[in-house]
C-alpha positions in Angstrom: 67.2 -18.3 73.6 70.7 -18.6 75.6 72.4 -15.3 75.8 76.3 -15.3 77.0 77.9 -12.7 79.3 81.3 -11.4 77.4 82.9 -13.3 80.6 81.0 -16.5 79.6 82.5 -16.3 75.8 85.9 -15.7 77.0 86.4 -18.4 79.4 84.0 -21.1 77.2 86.5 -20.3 74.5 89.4 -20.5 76.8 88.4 -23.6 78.0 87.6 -25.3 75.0 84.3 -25.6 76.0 81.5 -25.7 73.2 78.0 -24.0 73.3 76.1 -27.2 72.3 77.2 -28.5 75.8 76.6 -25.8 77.7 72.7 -25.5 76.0 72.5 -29.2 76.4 73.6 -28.4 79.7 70.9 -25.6 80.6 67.5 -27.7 78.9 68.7 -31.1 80.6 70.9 -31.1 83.4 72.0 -34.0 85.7 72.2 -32.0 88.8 71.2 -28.2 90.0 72.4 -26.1 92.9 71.3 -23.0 93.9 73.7 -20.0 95.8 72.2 -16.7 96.6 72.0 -15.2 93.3 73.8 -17.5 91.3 72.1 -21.3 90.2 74.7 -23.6 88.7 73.7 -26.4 86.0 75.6 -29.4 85.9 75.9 -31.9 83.2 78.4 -35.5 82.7 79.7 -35.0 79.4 80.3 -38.5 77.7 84.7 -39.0 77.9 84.7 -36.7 80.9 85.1 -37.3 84.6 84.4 -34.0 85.8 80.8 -32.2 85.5 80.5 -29.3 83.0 79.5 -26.6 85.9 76.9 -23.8 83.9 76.4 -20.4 85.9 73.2 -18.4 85.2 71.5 -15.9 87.5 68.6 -17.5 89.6 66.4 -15.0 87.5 67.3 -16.0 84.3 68.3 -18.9 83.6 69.3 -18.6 79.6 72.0 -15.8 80.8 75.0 -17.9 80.9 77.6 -16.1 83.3 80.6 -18.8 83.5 81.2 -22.5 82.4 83.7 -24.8 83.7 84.3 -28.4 84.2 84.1 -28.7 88.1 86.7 -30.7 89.5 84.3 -31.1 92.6 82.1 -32.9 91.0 83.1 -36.3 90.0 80.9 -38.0 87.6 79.6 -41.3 88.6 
């Protein structure tokens, strides 16, 4: 079950950014990085051209920290 930080709600409201995605994100991403404690999830959304960007800790990986549409990652 995916849990949400209070951060995570804020800025996933904010942002206009719907928890479907970022579950859909988490169980089948397109592409995963790992940085020290942090593992990011990323996803192509259909109509976007920028990855949704998920943030979990490496240790648990249904603790959603942050999620943002990474202008870094282009979707091909």
């Amino acid at each position: 079950m995916v849990r949400y930080d209070e951060h995570a709600e804020f800025q996933i409201a904010r942002r206009g950014i719907e928890k479907p995605w970022v579950e859909a994100t988490l169980e089948s991403p397109d592409l995963m990085e790992q940085s020290g404690a942090r593992k990011s999830f990323f996803q192509c959304l259909p109509g976007r051209r920028v990855m949704l960007r998920v943030v979990t800790p490496v240790a648990d990986s249904e603790y959603v920290i942050t999620a943002y549409f990474d202008r870094t990652k282009p979707c091909v």
